[in-house]
Every structure is written in C-alpha cells, then in structure tokens.
Residue frames as a rotation matrix with the C-alpha (Angstrom) as fourth column:
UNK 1
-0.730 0.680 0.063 196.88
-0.654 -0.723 0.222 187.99
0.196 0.121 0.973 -69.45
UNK 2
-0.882 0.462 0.093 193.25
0.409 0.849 -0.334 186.74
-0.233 -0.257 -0.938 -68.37
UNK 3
-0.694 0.671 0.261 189.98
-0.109 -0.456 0.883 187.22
0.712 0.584 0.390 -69.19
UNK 4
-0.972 0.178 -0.152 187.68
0.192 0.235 -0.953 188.17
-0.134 -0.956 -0.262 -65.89
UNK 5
-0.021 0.961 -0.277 184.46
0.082 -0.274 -0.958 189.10
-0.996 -0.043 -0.073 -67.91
UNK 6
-0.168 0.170 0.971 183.36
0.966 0.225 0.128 188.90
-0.197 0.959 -0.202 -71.80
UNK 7
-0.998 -0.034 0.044 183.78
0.053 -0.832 0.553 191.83
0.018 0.554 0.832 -74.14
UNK 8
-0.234 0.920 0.315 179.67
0.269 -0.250 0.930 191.63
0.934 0.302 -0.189 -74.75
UNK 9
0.114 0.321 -0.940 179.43
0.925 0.311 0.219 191.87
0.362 -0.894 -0.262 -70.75
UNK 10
0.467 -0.098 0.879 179.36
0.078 -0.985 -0.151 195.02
0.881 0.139 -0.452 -69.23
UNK 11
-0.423 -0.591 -0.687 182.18
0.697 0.272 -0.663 195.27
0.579 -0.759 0.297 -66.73
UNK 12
0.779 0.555 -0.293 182.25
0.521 -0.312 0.794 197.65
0.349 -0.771 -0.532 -63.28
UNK 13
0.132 -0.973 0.190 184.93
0.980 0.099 -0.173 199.31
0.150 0.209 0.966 -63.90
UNK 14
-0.820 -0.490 -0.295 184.07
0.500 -0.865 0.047 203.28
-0.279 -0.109 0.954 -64.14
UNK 15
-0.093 0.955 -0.283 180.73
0.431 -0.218 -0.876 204.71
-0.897 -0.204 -0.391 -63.06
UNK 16
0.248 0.729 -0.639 178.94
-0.145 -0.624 -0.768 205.98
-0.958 0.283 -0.049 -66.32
UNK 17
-0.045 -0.824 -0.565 181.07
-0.962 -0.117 0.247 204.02
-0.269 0.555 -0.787 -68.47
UNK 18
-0.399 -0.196 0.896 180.25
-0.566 0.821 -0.073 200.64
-0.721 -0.536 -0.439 -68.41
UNK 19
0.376 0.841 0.390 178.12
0.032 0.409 -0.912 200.16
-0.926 0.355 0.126 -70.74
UNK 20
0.943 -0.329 -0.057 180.16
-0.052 0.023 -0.998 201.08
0.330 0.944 0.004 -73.83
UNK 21
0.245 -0.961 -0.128 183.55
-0.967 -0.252 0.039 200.48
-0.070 0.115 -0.991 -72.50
UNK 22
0.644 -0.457 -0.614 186.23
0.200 0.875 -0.441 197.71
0.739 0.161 0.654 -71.96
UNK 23
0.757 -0.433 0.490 188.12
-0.647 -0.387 0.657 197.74
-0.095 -0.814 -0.572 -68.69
UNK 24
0.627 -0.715 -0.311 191.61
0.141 0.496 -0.857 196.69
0.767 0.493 0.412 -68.48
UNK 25
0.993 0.036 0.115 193.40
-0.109 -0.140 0.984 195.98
0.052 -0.990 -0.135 -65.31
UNK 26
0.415 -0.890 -0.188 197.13
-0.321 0.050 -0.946 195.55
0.851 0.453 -0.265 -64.57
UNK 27
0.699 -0.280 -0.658 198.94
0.685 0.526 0.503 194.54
0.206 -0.803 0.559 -61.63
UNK 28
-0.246 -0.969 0.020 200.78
0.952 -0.245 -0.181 197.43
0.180 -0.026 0.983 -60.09
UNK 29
0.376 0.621 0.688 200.54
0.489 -0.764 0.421 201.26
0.787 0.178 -0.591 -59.94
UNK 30
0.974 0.225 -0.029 201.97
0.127 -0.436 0.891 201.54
0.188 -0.871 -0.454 -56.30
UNK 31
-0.181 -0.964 0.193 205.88
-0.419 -0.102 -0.902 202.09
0.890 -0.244 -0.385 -55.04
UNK 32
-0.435 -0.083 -0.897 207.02
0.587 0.729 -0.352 200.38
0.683 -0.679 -0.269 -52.36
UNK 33
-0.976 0.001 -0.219 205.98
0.207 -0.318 -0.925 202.76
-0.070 -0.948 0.310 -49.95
UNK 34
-0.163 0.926 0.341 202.00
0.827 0.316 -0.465 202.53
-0.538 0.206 -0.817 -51.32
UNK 35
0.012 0.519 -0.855 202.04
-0.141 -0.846 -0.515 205.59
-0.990 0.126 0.063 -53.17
UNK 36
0.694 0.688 0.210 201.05
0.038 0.256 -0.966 206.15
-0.719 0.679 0.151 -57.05
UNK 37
0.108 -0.862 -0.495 203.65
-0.598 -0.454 0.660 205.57
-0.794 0.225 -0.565 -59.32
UNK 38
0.627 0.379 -0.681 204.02
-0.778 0.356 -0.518 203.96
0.046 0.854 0.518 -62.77
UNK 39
-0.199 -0.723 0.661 205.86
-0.711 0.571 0.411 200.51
-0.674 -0.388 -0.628 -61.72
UNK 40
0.890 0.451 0.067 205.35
-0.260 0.623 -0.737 198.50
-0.375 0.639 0.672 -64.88
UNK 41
0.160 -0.487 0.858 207.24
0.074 0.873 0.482 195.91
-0.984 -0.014 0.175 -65.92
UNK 42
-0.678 -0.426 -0.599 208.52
-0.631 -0.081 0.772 195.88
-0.377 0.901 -0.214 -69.78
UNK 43
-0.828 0.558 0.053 206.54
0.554 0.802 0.224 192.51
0.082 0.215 -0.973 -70.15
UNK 44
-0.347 0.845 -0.407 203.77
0.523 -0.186 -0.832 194.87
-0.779 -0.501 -0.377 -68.69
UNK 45
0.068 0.299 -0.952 203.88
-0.639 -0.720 -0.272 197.64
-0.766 0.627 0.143 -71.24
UNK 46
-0.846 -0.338 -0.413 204.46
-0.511 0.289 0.810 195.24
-0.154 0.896 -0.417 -73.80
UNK 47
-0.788 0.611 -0.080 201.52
0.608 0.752 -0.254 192.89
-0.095 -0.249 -0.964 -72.75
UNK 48
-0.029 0.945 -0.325 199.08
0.585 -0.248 -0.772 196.02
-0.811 -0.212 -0.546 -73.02
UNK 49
-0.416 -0.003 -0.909 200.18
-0.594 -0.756 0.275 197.65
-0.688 0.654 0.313 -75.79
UNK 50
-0.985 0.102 0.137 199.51
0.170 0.634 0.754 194.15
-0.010 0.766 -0.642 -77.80
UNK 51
-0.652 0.707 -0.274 196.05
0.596 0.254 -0.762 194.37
-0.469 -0.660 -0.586 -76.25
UNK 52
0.120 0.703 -0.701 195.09
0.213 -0.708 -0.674 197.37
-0.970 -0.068 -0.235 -76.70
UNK 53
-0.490 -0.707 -0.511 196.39
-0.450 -0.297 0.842 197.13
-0.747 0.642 -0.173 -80.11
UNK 54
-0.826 0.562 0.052 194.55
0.559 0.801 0.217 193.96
0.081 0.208 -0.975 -80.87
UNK 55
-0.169 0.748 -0.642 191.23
0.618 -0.427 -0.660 196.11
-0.768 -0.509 -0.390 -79.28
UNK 56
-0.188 0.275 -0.943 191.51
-0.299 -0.930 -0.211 198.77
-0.935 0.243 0.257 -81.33
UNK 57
-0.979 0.128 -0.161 191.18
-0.068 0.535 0.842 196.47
0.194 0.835 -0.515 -84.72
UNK 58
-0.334 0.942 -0.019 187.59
0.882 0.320 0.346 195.35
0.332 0.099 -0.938 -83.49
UNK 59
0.471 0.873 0.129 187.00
0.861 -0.486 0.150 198.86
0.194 0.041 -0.980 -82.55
UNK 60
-0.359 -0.898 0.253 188.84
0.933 -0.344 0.102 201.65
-0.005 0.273 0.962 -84.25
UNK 61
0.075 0.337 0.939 186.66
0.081 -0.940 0.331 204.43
0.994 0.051 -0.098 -83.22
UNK 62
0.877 0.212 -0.431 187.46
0.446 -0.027 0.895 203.71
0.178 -0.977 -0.118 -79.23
UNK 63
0.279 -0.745 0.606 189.59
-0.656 -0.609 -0.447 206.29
0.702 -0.272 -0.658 -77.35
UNK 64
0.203 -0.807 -0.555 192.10
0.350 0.589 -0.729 204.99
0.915 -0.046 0.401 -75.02
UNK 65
-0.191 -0.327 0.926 191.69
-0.501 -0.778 -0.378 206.27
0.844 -0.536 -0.015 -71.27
UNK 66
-0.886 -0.364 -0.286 192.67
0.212 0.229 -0.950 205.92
0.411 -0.903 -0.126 -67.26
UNK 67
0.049 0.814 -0.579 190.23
0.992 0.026 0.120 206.22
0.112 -0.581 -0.806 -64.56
UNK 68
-0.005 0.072 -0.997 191.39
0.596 -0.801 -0.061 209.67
-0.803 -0.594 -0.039 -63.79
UNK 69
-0.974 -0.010 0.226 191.09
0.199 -0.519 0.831 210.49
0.109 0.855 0.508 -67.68
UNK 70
-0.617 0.626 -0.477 187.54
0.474 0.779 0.410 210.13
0.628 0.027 -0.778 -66.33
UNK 71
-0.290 0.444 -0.848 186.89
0.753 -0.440 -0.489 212.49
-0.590 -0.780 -0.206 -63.93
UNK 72
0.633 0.667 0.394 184.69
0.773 -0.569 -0.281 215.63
0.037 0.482 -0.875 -64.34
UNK 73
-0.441 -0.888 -0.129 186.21
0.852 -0.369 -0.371 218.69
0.283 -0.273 0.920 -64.75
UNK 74
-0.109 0.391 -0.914 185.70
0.966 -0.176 -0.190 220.29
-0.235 -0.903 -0.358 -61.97
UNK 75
-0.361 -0.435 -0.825 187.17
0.438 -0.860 0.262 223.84
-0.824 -0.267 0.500 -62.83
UNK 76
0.701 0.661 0.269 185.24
0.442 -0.107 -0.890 223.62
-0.559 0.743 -0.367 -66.50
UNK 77
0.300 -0.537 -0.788 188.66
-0.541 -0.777 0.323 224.54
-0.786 0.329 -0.524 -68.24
UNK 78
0.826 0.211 -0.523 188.01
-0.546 0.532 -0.647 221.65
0.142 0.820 0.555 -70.77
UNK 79
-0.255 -0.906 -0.339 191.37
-0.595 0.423 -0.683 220.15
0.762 0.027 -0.647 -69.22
UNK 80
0.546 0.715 -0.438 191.55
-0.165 0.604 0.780 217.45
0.822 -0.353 0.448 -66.42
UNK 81
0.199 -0.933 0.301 193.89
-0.584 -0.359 -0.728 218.04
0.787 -0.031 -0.616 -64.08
UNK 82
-0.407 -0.643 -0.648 195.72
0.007 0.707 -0.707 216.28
0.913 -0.293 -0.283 -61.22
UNK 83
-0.873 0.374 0.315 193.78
-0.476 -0.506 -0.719 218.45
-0.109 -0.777 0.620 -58.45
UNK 84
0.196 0.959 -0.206 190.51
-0.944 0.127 -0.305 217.07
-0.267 0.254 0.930 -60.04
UNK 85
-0.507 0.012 -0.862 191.38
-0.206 0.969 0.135 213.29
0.837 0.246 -0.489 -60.87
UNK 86
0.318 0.883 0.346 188.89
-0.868 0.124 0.481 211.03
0.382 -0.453 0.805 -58.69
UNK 87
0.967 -0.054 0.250 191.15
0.030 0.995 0.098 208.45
-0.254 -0.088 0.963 -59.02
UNK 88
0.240 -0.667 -0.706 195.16
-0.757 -0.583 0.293 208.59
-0.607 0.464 -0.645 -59.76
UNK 89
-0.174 -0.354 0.919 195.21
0.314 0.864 0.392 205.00
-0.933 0.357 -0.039 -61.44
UNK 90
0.989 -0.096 0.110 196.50
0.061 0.956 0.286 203.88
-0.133 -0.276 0.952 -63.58
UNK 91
0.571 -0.734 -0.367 199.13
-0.063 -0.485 0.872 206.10
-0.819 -0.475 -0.323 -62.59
UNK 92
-0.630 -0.770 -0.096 200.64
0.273 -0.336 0.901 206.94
-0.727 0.542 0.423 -66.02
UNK 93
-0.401 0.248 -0.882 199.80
-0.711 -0.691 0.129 209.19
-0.577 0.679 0.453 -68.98
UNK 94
0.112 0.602 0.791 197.48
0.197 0.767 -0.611 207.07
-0.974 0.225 -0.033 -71.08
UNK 95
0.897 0.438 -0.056 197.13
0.105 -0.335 -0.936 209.39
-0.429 0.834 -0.347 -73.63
UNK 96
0.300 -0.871 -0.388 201.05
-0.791 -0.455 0.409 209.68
-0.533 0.184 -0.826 -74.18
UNK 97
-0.253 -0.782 0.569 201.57
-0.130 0.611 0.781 206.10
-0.959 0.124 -0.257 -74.57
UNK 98
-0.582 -0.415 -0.699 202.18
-0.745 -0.074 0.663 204.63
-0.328 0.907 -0.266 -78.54
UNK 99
-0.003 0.649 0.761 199.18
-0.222 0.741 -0.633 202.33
-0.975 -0.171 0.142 -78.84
C-alpha cells in the first residue's frame, strides 16, 4: 500500500465527492482482454479490507462505496443500476463485501 495524498487533502477522485471523502485505488479491475471484471488478488482483498477497516475506526459514520455506487439515478427508482453506472470500477459489489 501507498499513500498518494493526505487524509486532510481533498483527493480527485469522484466529482461532488471530494471534499468529504477518501479515495482508494487498487491495481486491477480489467481481464485480459480489457474488459471489467473483479481480478483481485487475495493479498488484494486482504490489503483493503485491513484499510478500510482501519478507516472506519477514525470514521465510523462513513459508508463504503465504488465509483459507480456514485452515479445518479437516472430512472429515479431509488436503485442504481448497471444501465446507469457512469463508471463500472471498481468492478465488484462494494456494498457486499465484509468490511
């Protein structure tokens, strides 16, 4: 893991978001053939759950979401769907995983 910008910094990470978030990047996301696909490494999921574990101690009222948890919804059915992501990173279910 590295640090590419200070927690007090606002990153550039996810238009209307910046200011109160924390961006978190990974390496991956693509199959060999460049499409979206969840291609994490064990070490990976293990390496962000600590994280985001660690994260949520200094700030146990933050929610946990992808870029495409992010988009608007488009259709106003209070859901976000796959048709309406802006983005498909970071190409797995955020909200599923066991933080």
């Amino acid at each position: 893991m590295k640090t590419l910008r200070p927690l007090e910094r606002p990153g550039a990470h996810a238009r209307g978001y910046n200011a109160h978030s924390i961006g978190i990047c990974y390496e991956g996301g693509l199959n060999h053939y460049g499409m979206p696909e969840d291609t994490r490494t064990e070490w990976q999921r293990h390496s962000l759950r600590v994280l985001v574990r660690t994260l949520l101690l200094d700030y146990p009222d933050a929610q946990v979401a992808g870029h495409r948890d992010l988009s608007p919804d488009l259709n106003g059915n209070g859901e976000v769907e796959p048709m309406e992501w802006t983005k498909q990173c970071p190409c797995f279910e955020v909200k599923k995983e066991k933080w």
